[in-house]
SEKELO-105260 format. One record per residue (C-alpha): y, x, z; residue number from 1. Coordinates in nm, 2 decimals, decimal comma, padded with zeros to 4 digits. Layout:
      py      px      pz    k
       Y       X       Z  NUM
...
***
This chain:
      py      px      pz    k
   00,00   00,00   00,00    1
   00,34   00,09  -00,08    2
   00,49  -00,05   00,22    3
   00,34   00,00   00,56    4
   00,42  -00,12   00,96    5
   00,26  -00,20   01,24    6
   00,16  -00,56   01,25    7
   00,41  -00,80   01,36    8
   00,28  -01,07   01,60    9
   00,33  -01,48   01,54   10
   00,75  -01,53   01,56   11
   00,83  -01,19   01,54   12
   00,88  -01,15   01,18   13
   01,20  -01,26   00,97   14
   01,35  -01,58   01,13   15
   01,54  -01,85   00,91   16
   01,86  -01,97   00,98   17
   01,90  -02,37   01,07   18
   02,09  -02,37   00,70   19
   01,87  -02,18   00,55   20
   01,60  -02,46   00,66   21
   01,77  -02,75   00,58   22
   01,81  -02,58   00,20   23
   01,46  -02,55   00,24   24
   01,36  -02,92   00,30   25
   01,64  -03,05   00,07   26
   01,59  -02,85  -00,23   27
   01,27  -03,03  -00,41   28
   01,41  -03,35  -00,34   29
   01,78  -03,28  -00,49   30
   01,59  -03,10  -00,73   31
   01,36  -03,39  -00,86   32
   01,66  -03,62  -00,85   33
   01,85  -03,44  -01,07   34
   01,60  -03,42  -01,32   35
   01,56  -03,77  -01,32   36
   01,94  -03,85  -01,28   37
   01,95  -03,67  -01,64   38
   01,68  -03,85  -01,83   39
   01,80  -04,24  -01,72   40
   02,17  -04,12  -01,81   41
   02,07  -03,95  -02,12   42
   01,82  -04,27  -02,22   43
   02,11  -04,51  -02,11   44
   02,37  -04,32  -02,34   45
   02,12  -04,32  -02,62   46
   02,03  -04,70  -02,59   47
   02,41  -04,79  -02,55   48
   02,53  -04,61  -02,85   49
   02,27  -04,69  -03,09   50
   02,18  -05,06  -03,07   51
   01,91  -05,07  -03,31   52
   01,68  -04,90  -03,10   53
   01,74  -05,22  -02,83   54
   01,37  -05,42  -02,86   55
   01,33  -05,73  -02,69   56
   01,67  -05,66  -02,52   57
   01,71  -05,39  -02,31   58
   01,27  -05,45  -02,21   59
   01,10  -05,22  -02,45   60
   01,32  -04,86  -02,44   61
   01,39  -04,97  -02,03   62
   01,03  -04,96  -01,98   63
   01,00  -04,65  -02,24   64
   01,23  -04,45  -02,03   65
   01,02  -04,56  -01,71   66
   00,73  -04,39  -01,83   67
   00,89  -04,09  -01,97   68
   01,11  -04,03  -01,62   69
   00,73  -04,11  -01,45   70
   00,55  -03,84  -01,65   71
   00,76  -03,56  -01,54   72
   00,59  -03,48  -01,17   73
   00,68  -03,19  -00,95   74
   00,92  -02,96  -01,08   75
   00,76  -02,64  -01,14   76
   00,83  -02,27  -01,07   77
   00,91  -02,17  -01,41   78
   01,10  -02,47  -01,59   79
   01,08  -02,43  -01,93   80
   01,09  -02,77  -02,21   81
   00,91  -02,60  -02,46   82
   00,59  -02,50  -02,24   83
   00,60  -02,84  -02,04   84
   00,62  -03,06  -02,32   85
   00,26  -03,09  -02,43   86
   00,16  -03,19  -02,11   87
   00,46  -03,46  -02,10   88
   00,35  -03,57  -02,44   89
  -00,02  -03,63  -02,32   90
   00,09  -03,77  -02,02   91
   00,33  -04,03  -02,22   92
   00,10  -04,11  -02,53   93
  -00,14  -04,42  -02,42   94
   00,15  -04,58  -02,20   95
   00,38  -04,56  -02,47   96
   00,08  -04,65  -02,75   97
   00,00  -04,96  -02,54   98
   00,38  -05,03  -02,51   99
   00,44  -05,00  -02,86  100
   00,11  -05,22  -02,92  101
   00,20  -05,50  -02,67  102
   00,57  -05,53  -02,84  103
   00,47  -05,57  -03,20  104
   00,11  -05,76  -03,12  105
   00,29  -06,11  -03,37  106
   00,56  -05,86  -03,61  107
   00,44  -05,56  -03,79  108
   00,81  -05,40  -03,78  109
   00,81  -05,07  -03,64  110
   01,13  -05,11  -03,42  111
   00,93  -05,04  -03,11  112
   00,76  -04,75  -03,21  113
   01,13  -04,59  -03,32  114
   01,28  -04,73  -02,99  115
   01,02  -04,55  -02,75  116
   01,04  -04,23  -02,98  117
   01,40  -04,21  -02,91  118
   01,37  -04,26  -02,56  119
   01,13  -03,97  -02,55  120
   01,39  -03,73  -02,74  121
   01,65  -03,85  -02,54  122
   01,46  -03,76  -02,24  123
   01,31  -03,40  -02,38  124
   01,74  -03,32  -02,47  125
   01,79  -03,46  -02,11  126
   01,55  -03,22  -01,94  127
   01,70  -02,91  -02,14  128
   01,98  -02,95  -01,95  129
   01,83  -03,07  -01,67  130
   01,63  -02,75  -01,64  131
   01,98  -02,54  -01,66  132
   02,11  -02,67  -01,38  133
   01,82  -02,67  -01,14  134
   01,80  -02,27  -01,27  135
   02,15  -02,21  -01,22  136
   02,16  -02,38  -00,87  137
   01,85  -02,20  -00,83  138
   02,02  -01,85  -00,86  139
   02,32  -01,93  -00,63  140
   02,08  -02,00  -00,37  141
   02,13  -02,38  -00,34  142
   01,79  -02,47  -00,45  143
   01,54  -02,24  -00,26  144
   01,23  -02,36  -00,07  145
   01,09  -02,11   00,17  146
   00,70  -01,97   00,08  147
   00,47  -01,76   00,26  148
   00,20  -01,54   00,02  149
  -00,13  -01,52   00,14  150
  -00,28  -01,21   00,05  151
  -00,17  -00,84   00,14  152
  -00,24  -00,65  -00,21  153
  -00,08  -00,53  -00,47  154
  -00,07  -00,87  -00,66  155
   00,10  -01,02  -00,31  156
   00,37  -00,78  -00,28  157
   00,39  -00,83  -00,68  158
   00,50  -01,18  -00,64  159
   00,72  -01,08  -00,32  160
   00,93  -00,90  -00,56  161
   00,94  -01,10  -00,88  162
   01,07  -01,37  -00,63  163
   01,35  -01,16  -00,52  164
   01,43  -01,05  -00,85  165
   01,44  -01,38  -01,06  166
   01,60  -01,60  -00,79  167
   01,57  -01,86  -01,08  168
   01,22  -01,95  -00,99  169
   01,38  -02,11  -00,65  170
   01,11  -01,92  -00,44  171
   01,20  -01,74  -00,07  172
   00,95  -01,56   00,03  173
   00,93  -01,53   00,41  174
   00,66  -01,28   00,43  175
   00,29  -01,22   00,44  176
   00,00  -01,41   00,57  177
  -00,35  -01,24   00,61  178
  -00,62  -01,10   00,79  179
  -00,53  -00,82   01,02  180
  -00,54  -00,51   00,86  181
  -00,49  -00,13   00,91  182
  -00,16  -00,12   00,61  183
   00,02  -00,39   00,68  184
   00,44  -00,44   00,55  185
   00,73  -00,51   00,74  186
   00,76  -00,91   00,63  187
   00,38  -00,93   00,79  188
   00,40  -01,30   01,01  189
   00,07  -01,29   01,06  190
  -00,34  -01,38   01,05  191
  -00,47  -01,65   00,87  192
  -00,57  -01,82   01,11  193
  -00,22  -01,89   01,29  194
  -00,13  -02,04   00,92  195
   00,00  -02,37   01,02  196
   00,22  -02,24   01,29  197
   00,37  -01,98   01,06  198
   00,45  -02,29   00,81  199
   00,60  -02,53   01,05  200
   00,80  -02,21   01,22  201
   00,95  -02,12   00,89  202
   00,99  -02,45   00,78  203
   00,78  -02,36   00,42  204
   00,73  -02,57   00,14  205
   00,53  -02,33  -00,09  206
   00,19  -02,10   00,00  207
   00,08  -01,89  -00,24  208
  -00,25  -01,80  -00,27  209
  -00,28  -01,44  -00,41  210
  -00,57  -01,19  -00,36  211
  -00,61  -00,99   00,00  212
  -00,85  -00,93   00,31  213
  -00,92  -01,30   00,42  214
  -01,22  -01,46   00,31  215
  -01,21  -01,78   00,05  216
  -01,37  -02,00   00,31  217
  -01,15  -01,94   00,55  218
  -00,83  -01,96   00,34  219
  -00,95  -02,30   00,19  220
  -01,01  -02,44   00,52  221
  -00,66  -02,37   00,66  222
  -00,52  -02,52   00,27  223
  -00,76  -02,79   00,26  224
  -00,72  -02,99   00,63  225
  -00,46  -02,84   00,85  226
  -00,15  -02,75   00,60  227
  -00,14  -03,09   00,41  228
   00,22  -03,14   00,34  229
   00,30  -02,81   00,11  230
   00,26  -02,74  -00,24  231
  -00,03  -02,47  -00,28  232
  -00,02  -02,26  -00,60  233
  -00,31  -02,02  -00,65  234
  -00,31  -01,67  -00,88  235
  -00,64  -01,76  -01,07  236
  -00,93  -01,48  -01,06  237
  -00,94  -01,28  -01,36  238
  -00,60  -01,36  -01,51  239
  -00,59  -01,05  -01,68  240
  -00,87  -01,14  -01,88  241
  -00,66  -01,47  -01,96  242
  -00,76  -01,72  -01,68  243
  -00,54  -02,01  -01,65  244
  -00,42  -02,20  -01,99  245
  -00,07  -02,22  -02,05  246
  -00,16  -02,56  -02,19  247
  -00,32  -02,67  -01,84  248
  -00,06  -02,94  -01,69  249
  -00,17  -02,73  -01,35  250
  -00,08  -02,40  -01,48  251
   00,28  -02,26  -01,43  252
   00,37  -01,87  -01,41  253
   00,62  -01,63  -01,23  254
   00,75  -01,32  -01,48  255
   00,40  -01,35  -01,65  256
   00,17  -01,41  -01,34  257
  -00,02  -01,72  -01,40  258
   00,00  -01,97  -01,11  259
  -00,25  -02,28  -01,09  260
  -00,09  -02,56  -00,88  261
  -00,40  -02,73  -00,66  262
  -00,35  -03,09  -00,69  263
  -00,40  -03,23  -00,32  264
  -00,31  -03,58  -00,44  265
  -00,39  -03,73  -00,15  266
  -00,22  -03,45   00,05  267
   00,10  -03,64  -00,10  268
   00,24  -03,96   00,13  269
   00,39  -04,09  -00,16  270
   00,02  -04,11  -00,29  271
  -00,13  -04,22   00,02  272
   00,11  -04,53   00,05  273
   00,02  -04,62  -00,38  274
  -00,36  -04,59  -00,25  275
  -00,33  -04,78   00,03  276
  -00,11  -05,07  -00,18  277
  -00,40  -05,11  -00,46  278
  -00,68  -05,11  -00,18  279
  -00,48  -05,40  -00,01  280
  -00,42  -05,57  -00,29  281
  -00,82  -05,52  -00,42  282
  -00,91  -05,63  -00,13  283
  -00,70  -05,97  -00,05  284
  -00,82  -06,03  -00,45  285
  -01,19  -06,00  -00,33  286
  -01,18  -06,22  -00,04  287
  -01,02  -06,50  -00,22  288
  -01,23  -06,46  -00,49  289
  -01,54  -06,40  -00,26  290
  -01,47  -06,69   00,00  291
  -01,73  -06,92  -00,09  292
  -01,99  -06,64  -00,10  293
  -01,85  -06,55   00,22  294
  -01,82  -06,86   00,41  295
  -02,24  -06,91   00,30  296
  -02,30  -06,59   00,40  297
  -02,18  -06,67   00,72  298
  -02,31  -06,98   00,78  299
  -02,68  -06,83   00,69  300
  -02,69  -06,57   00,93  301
  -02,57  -06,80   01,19  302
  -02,86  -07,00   01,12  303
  -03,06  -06,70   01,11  304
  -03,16  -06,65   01,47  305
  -02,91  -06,63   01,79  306
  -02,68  -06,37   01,77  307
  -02,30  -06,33   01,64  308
  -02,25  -06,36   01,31  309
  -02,05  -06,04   01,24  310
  -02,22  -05,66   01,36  311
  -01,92  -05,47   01,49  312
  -02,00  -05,06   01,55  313
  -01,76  -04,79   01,56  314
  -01,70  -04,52   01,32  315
  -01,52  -04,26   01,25  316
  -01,25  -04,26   00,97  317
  -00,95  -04,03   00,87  318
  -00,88  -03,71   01,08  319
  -01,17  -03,82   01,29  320
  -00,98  -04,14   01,41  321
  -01,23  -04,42   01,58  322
  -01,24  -04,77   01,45  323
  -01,46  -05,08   01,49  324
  -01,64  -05,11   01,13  325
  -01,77  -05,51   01,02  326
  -02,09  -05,61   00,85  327
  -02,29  -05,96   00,83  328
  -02,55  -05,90   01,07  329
  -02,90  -05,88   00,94  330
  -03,08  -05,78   01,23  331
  -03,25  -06,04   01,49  332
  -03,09  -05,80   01,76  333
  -02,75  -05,64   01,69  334
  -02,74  -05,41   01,97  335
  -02,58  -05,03   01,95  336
  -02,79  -04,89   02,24  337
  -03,04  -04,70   02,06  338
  -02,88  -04,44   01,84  339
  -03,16  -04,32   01,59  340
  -03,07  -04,14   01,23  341
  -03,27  -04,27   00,95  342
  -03,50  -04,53   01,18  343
  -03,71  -04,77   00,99  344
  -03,63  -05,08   01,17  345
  -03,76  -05,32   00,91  346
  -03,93  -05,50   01,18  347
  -03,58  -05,61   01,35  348
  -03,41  -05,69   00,98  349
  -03,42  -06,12   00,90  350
  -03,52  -06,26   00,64  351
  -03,17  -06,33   00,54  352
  -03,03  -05,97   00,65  353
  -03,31  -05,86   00,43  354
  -03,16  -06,05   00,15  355
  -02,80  -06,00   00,19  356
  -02,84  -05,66   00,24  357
  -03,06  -05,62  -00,09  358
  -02,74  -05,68  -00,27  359
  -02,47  -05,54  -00,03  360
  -02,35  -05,86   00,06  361
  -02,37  -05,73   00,44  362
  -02,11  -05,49   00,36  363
  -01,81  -05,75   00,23  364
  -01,67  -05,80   00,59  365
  -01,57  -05,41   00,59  366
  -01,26  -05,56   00,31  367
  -01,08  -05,72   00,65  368
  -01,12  -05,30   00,75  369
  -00,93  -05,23   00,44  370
  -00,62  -05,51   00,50  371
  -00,59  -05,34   00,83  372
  -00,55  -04,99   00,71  373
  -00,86  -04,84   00,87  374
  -01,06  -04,80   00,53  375
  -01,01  -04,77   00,20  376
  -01,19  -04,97  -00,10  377
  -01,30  -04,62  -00,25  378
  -01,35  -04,30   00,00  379
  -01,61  -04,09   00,21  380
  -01,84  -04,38   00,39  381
  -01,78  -04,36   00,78  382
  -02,05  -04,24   01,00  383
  -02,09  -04,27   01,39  384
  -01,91  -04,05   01,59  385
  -02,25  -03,89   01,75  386
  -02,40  -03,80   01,39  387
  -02,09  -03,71   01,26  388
  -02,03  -03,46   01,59  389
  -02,38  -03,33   01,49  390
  -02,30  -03,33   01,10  391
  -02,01  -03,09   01,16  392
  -02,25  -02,81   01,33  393
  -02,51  -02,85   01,06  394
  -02,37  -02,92   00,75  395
  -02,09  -02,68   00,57  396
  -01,74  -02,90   00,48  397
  -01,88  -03,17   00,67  398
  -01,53  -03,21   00,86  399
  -01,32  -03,15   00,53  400
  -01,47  -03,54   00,38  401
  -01,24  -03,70   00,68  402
  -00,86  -03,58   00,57  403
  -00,90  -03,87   00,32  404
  -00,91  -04,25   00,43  405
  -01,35  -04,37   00,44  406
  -01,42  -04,61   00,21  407
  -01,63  -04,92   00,13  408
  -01,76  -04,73  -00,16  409
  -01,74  -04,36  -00,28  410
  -01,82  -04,10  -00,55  411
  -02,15  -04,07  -00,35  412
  -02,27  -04,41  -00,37  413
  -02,21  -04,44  -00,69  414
  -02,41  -04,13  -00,80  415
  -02,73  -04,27  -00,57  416
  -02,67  -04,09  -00,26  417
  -02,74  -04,36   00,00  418
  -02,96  -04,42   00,29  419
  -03,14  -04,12   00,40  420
  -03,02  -03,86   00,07  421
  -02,91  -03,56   00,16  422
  -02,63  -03,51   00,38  423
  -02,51  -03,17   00,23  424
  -02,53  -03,34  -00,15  425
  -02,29  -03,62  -00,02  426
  -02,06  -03,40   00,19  427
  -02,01  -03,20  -00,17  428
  -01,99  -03,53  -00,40  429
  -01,68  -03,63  -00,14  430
  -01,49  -03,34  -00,10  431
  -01,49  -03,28  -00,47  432
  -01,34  -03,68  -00,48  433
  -01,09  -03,61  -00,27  434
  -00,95  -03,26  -00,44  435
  -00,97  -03,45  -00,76  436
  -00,85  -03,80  -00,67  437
  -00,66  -04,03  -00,93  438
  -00,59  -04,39  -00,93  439
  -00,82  -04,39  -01,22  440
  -01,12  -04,23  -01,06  441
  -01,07  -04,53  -00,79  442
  -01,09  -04,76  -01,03  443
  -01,38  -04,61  -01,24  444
  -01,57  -04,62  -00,91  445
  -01,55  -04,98  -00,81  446
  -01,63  -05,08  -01,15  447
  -01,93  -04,81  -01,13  448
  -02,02  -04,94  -00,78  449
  -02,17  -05,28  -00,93  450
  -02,41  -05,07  -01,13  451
  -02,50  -04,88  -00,85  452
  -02,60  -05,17  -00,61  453
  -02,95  -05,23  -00,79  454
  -03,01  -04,87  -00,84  455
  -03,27  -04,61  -00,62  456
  -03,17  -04,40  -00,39  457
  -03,11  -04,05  -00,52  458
  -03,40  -03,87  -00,27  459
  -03,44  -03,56  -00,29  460
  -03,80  -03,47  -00,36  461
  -04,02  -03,32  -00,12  462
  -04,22  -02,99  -00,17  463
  -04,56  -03,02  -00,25  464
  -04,80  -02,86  -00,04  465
  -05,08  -02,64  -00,24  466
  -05,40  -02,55  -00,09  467
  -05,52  -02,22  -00,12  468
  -05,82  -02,36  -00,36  469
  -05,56  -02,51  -00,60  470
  -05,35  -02,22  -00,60  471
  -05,68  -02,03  -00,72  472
  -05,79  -02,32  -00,99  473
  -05,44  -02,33  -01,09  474
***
């Protein structure tokens, strides 16, 4: 290393100033404004001065421009039109498509399709200037949010000075993160492991991930489950050799350093409150729709055998957060006392629980769950809190599946991983959900889920055990 010092401990490295913070908090937000700001006044101006391009009023560029402005996302480290634009122009195509489509569905004129193009130049000219002044206020320090750098290397302190040196890319870097280490430099804060302190100490926005002493698994554990509110932008392995596309809508750069944002969706609020609007809204949809299914349900098990009619049992759902999950009861004896993992209790299930629970009916109650914010139509499914205490000693990323809201259904359901499959294979089909989550992938697996109620379990097979006489006839 080029730069060497003894270790500094937790709070003793560079402090921030209390303006220097608020910079740092305010600066994506005034940042993303402004870029909006531009595109509505630049689609306005367009649609005011050229009246032709008005379809169906003001209804057709209006809702052009709301897609356009929508399809821009976070504003990146290195702002360039050029590089960004096929990613906009992917992002744009189908809602403008089915715009244009929708318009014109009884007139074959082309106005909308011209109206929604000009929108979309209006908005690339908009974000050329857009991107000038968020450089520019960049570089006289009004637009800085604070980072830390994981990794002490050569590629770390790399980054640490491209940052100081192009003070357009908006970054302040507050120092090092890493493991311990015998050459160490002066802007060291300190181990991993004290990761979220250093972050809510500096008040940082941005980690980057670059390479250094600290293990992978270690690193992703801090990213993944105790630092959820910050952007986390990773120097692919291998860049050299050309990993990272510069067509990837993840991929930005610093001074020719490719940089892969991770997507944490559901690491967002703003995504966690659109997630938690469709699931309420699926759900109040499905018990309206449902009722008469519901109410018979009801009344069957009621008639089933004494009993209440609803089986109440806690679980455990988001950051390990207790709840009291629903079913239909389809047992003659609903009680929690014995606490057995993969039991078969056929003897105790009713007829009617036999049937009910045959096509998942027994599960429907757990949509009054969702309306009350404790689940989530689509997520990890919820276990009791003594397996899942048992799970998270056994069973590596068992705790990671709970930073997202447990659903009714789940990526693992729908790929046959019910019952008594294999903890490990679920644990993996869930966390790989929730780093890849999309409004889309929600929908695709409720509509997958009703293929997946009739289907068999996905078990893994079991070894088969060879004699020592069929091993030699073999």
């Amino acid at each position: 290393m080029s730069e060497q010092s003894v270790a500094l401990p937790l709070g003793g490295g560079p402090t921030t100033s209390e303006r220097t913070r608020s910079k740092g908090r305010r600066a994506r937000l005034i940042s993303q404004l402004l870029i909006g700001l531009f595109d509505v006044t630049f689609g306005a101006a367009l649609l005011v001065l050229v009246p032709s391009l008005r379809v169906h009023g003001y209804l057709v560029p209006g809702a052009a421009l709301v897609i356009c402005v929508g399809a821009h996302g976070r504003a990146r480290v290195s702002l360039s039109v050029l590089t960004q634009l096929p990613n906009v122009l992917r992002r744009v195509s189908i809602p403008l498509l089915s715009l244009v489509a929708v318009s014109e569905f009884r007139s074959l004129s082309p106005r909308a399709a011209i109206s929604s193009a000009g929108v979309l130049v209006a908005v690339i000219a908009a974000r050329s200037c857009s991107y000038g002044v968020v450089r520019t206020l960049r570089r006289r320090g009004l637009l800085v949010e604070n980072a830390v750098i994981v990794g002490v290397g050569d590629l770390g302190l790399r980054l640490r000075d491209i940052f100081r040196a192009h003070r357009e890319f908006g970054v302040n870097s507050v120092g090092f993160v890493d493991k311990s280490g015998s050459y160490l430099p002066k802007s060291y804060l300190g181990d991993i492991e004290n990761l979220p302190a250093i972050v809510a100490q500096h008040d940082v926005q941005k980690v980057f991930v670059a390479f250094g002493i600290a293990s992978e698994e270690v690193i992703a554990r801090k990213l993944q489950v105790e630092i959820p509110n910050v952007d986390v932008i990773v120097v692919p392995r291998l860049f050299e050799a050309g990993g990272g596309s510069s067509t990837d809508a993840m991929v930005d750069h610093a001074w020719g350093i490719p940089l892969v944002w991770l997507p944490r969706r559901l690491a967002r609020r703003s995504s966690r409150l659109l997630k938690q609007a469709l699931d309420s809204t699926i759900a109040l949809v499905f018990l309206v729709v449902l009722s008469p299914l519901l109410i018979l349900t009801a009344i069957a098990v009621r008639l089933s055998g004494p009993g209440p009619i609803l089986f109440r049992q806690v679980r455990l759902g988001r950051d390990h957060k207790p709840f009291e999950l629903l079913k239909f009861r389809s047992m003659a004896e609903a009680s929690d006392d014995l606490v057995r993992w993969g039991a078969d209790e056929d003897y105790r299930v009713t007829p009617v629980g036999r049937l009910i629970r045959s096509a998942s009916i027994d599960e429907l109650p757990q949509l009054l769950n969702v309306l009350r914010g404790e689940m989530s139509i689509v997520g990890p499914r919820p276990e009791r809190p003594v397996f899942a205490k048992e799970f998270e000693k056994t069973v590596d990323q068992y705790a990671l599946r709970l930073r997202a809201p447990v659903g009714l259904t789940g990526w693992a359901q729908v790929n046959r991983l019910r019952g008594d499959s294999s903890i490990a294979d679920r644990v993996r089909f869930d966390n790989y959900y929730i780093d890849n989550w999309s409004l889309w992938t929600d929908m695709r697996i409720v509509v997958q889920t009703f293929g997946a109620l009739k289907a068999p379990r996905n078990v893994p097979e079991q070894p088969k055990i060879v004699t020592q006489e069929e091993a030699r006839s073999a």
